[in-house]
C-alpha positions as CSV (number, residue, x, y, z in Angstrom):
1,X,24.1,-5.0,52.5
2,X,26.3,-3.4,54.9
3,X,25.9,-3.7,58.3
4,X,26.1,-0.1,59.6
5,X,23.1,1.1,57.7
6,X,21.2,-1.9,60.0
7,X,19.0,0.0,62.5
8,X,20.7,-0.1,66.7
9,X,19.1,-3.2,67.6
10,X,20.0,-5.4,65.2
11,X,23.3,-4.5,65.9
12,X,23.1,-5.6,69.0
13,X,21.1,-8.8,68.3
14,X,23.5,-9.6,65.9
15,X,27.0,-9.2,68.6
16,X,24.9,-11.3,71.2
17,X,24.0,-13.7,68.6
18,X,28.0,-14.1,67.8
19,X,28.8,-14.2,71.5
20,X,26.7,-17.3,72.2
21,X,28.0,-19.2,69.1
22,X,31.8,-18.4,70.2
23,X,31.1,-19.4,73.7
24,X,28.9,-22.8,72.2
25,X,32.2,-23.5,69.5
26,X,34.5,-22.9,72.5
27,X,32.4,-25.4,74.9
28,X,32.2,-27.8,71.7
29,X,34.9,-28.7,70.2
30,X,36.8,-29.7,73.2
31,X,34.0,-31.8,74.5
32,X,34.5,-33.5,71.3
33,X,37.5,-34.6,71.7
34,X,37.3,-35.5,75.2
35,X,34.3,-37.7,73.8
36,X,36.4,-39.3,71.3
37,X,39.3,-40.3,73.5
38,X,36.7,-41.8,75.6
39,X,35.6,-44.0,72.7
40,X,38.9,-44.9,71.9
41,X,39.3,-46.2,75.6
42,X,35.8,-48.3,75.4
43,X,37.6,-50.0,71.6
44,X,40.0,-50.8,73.3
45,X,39.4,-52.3,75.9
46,X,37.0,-54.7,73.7
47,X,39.5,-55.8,72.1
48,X,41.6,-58.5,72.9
49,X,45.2,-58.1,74.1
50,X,46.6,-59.7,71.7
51,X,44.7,-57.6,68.9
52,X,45.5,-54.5,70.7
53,X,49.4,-54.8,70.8
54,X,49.5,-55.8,67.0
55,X,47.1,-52.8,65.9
56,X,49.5,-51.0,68.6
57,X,52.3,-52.0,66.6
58,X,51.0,-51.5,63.2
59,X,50.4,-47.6,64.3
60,X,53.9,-47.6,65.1
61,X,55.1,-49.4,61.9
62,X,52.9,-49.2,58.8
63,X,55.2,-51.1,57.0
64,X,55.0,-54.0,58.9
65,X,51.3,-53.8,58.9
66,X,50.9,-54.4,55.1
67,X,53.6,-57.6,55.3
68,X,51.7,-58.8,58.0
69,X,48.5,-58.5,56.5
70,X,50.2,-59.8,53.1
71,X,51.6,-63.3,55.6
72,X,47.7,-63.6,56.4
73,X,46.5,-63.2,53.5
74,X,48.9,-66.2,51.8
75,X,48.1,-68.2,55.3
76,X,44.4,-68.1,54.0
77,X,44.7,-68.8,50.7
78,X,47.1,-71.5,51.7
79,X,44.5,-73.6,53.7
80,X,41.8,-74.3,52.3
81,X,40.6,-77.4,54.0
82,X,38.6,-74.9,55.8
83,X,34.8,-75.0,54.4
84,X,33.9,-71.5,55.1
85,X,37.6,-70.3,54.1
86,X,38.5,-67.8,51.7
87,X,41.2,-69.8,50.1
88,X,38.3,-72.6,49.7
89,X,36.3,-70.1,48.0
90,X,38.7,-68.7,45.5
91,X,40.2,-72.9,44.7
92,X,37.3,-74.7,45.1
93,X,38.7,-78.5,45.6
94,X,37.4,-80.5,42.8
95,X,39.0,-83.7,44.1
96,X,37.2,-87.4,43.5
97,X,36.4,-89.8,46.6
98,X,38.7,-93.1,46.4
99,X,37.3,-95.6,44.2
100,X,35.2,-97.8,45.5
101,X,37.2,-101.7,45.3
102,X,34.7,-104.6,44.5
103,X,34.1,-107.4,42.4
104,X,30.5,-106.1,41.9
105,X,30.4,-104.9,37.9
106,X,26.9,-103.7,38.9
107,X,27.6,-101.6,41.4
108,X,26.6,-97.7,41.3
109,X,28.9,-95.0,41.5
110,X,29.4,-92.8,45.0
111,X,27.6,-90.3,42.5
112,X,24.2,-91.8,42.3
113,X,25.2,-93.0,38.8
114,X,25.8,-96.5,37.3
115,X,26.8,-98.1,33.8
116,X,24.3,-99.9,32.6
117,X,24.8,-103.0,30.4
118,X,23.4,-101.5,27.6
119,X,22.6,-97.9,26.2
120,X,18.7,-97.1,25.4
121,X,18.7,-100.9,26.0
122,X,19.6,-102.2,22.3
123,X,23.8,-100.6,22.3
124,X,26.2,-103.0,24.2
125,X,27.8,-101.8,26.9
126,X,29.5,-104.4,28.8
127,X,32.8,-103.1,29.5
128,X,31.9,-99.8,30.9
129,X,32.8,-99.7,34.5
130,X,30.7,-96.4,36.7
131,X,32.7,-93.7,38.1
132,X,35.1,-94.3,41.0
133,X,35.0,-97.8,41.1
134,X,38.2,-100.2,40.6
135,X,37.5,-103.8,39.9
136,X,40.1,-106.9,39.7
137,X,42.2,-107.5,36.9
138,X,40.5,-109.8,34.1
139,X,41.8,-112.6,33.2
140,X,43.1,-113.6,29.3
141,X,39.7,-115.7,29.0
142,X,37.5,-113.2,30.7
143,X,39.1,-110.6,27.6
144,X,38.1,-113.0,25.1
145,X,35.2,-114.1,26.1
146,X,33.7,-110.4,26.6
147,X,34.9,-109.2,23.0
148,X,32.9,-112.5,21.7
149,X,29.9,-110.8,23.6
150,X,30.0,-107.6,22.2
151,X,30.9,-109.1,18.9
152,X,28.1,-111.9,19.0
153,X,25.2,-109.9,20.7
154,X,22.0,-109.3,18.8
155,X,21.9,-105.9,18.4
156,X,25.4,-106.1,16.5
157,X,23.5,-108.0,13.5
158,X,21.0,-105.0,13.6
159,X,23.5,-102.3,13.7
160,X,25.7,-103.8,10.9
161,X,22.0,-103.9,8.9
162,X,22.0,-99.8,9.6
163,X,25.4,-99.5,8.5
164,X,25.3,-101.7,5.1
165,X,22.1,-99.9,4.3
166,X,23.9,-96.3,4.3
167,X,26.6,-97.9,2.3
168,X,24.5,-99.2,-0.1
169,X,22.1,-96.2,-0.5
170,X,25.5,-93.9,-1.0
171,X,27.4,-96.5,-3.3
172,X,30.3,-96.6,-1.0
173,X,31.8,-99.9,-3.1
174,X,30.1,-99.4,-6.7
175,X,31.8,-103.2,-6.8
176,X,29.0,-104.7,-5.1
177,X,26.7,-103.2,-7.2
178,X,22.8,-102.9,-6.0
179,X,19.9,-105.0,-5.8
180,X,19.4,-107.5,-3.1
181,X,22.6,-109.3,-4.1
182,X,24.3,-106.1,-3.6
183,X,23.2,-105.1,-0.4
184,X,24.0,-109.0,1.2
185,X,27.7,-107.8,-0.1
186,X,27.5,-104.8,1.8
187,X,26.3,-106.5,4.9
188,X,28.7,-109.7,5.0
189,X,31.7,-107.4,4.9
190,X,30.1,-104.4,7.0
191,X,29.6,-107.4,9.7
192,X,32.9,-108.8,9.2
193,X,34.5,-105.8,9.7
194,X,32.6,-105.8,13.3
195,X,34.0,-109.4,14.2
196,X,37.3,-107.7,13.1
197,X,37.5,-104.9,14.9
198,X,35.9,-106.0,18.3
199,X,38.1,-109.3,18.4
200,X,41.6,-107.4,17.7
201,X,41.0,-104.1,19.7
202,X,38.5,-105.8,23.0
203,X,40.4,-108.9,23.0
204,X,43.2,-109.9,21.6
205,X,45.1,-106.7,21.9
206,X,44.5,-106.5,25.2
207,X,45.5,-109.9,26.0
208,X,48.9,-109.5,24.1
209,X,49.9,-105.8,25.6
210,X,48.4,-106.9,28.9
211,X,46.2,-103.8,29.0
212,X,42.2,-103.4,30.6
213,X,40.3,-103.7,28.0
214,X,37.0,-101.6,30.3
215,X,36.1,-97.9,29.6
216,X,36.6,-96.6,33.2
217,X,33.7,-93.5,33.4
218,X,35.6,-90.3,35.2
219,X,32.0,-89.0,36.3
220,X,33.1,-85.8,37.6
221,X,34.7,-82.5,36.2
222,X,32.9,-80.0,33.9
223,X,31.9,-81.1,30.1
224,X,35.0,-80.1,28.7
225,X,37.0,-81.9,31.4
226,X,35.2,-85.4,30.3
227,X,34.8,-84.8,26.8
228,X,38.7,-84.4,26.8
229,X,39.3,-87.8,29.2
230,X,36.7,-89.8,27.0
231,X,37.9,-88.8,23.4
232,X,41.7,-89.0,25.0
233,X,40.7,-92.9,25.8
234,X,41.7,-93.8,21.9
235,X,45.2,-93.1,22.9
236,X,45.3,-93.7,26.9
237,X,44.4,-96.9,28.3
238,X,45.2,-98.9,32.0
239,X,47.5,-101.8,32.3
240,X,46.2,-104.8,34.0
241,X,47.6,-103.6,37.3
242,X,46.0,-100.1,37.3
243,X,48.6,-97.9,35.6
244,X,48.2,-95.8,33.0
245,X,49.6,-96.8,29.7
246,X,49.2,-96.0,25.7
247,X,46.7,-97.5,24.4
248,X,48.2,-100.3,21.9
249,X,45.2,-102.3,21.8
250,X,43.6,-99.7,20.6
251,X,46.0,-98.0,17.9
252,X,47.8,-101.1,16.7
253,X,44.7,-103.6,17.1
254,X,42.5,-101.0,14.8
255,X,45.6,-101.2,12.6
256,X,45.8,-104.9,12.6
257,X,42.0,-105.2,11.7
258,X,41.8,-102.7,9.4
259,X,44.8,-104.5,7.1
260,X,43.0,-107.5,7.7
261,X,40.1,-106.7,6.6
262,X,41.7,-105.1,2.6
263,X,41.9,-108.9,2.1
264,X,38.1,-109.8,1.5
265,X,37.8,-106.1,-0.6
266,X,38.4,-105.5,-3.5
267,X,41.6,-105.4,-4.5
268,X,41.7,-101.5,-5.8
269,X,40.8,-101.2,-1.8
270,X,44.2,-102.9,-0.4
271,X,45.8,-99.3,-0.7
272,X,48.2,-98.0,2.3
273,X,45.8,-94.7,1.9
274,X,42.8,-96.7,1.8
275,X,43.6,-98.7,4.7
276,X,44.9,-96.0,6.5
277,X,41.4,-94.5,5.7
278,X,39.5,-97.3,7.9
279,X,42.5,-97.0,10.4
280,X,41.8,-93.7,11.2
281,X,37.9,-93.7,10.9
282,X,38.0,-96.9,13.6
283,X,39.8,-94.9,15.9
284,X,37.4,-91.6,15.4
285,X,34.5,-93.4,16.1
286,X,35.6,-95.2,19.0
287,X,36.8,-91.8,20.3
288,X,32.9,-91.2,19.4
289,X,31.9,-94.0,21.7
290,X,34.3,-93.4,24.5
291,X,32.2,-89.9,24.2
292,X,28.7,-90.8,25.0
293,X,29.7,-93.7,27.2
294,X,30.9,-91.5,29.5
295,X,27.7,-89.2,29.7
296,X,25.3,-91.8,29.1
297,X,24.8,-92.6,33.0
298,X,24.2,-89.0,33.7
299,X,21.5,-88.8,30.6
300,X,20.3,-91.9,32.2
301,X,19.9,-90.6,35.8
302,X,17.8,-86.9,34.5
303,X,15.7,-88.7,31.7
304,X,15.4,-91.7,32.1
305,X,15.4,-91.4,36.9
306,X,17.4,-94.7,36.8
307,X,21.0,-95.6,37.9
C-alpha cells in the first residue's frame, strides 16, 4: 500500500499520530534513565558500607572480583563447623562421639544400640562390646575364663550337633563311615575342633600376644564402611592398652588349632594343604561372625524394639 494514494485525512491523522509518539519517546526515555539512577541511589544506600566499597571496587577491577569471590568460596568450604554452612553441606562430618569409658559390659551405646549376650538368644555373644564404648583391659584369667564360656556354653553342644549332621549327610570323612557310630565320630571331632579353636584364638592367643580378645562394634558408617571394619577384624585386632595391632591371635592361633587338630584325623588328613584347608576356612568364618556381630544390635533394635 502506498501512502499517497491514502485519502487527505488520513494523511494528516497519520503525521499527528507520529508527532505524539516522537514527543512521548522524547519525554520517555530520558525519564527512564533519571528513574534508574534514582534506584541505583535507593540500592545503595541499603547497603552496607562495607558491601558498597567492595561492589565499588569490584566495578573497578573485575579481576579482583572473581579472586575474591574464589577466597570466599574456599573460606566456606573450609569451615564447616557451621550447621547451616555450605561447606557442611557438601562434607558432611561423619565423625563418632568419644567412647563412652566404664566398667559396665552392659551398657548401651550413645546410639540407642547395645550387644547383647547372645544372638536370637541361643548364639554366644559374650565378647562383643556396643559401639563407642572402651572398657578396662582384661586380665590373663578373665581371657581364659571367657574362651571356657564360649567354648563350654550349651548352645556350643547343639551347634556342633548342626555341624556333624551336614558332615555326615555329605560324607565329608568317608573314614567314619555312617550309622550312628558314624555320626558320634563326626560329632566328637566336629566338637573338639570347637574346644580347639575357641581356647587357642579367645584365649590363649590373646594371653600370649597380649592382644583384646572383644569384637569392638564400629556402629556407625554406611554398610559397606562396616562390612569392611568387621570382615577386616580377622586381620586387625587391639592390644591390651587400646592400640591397634595385627591380629596374631587370630591368624596364628587358627593356625595353631587347626595343626592341632590333624592329629586326632585321619592320617591321609595331616596334609600341609589339608590343614591349610581348615586354616583358612577358620579364618573365613570368623570373618563371617565378625560380620553379623556387628549388625546384629541394629537388627535387634528394628525387629526385635530392644537394645
Amino acid at each position: 500500500m502506498r501512502l499517497n494514494g491514502m485519502p487527505l485525512y488520513n494523511l494528516r491523522q497519520l503525521r499527528l499520530t507520529g508527532l505524539l509518539l516522537g514527543t512521548v519517546l522524547s519525554i520517555s526515555l530520558p525519564g527512564a534513565a533519571v528513574t534508574l539512577h534514582a534506584q541505583q541511589t535507593l540500592l545503595v544506600s541499603a547497603i552496607p558500607p562495607t558491601s558498597a566499597a567492595t561492589e565499588s571496587s569490584s566495578l573497578a577491577n573485575p579481576a579482583d572480583t572473581s579472586a575474591d569471590a574464589h577466597a570466599d568460596a574456599s573460606a566456606t568450604i573450609a569451615a564447616p563447623d557451621l550447621p547451616d554452612a555450605p561447606g557442611a553441606l557438601l562434607y558432611p562430618q561423619s565423625t563418632p562421639p568419644p567412647p563412652v569409658k566404664t566398667d559396665n559390659p552392659d551398657i548401651v551405646s550413645p546410639n540407642g544400640t547395645q550387644q547383647t549376650k547372645r544372638i536370637l538368644g541361643i548364639v554366644p555373644n559374650f565378647r562383643s562390646v556396643s559401639a563407642d564404648t572402651k572398657l578396662p583391659p582384661m586380665s590373663a584369667k578373665d581371657k581364659f575364663l571367657i574362651a571356657g564360656k564360649d567354648t563350654f556354653d550349651y548352645s556350643s553342644f547343639f551347634i556342633a550337633g548342626i555341624q556333624a549332621g551336614v558332615s555326615f549327610n555329605s560324607k565329608s570323612y568317608p573314614e567314619f563311615h555312617q550309622g550312628v557310630a558314624g555320626y558320634g565320630r563326626y560329632y566328637w571331632h566336629t566338637l573338639a575342633d570347637t574346644i580347639d579353636e575357641n581356647f587357642w584364638v579367645g584365649g590363649l592367643g590373646p594371653i600370649i600376644f597380649k592382644q583384646d580378645n572383644r569384637f569392638y562394634t564400629l556402629g556407625h558408617g554406611g554398610f559397606r564402611k562396616r562390612s569392611l571394619y568387621a570382615v577386616s577384624r580377622v586381620l586387625i585386632s587391639r592390644k591390651d592398652d587400646g592400640g591397634a595391632t595385627f591380629n596374631f591371635a587370630e591368624v596364628i592361633g587358627s593356625g595353631a588349632a587347626s595343626g592341632i587338630s590333624s592329629l586326632y584325623y585321619p592320617t591321609t588328613y595331616r596334609t600341609w594343604t589339608k590343614v591349610g584347608q581348615k586354616w583358612l576356612t577358620s579364618d573365613i568364618i570368623d570373618g563371617f561372625n565378625f560380620f553379623y556381630k556387628e549388625f546384629w544390635p541394629d537388627v535387634n533394635k528394628a525387629v526385635f524394639h530392644t537394645h
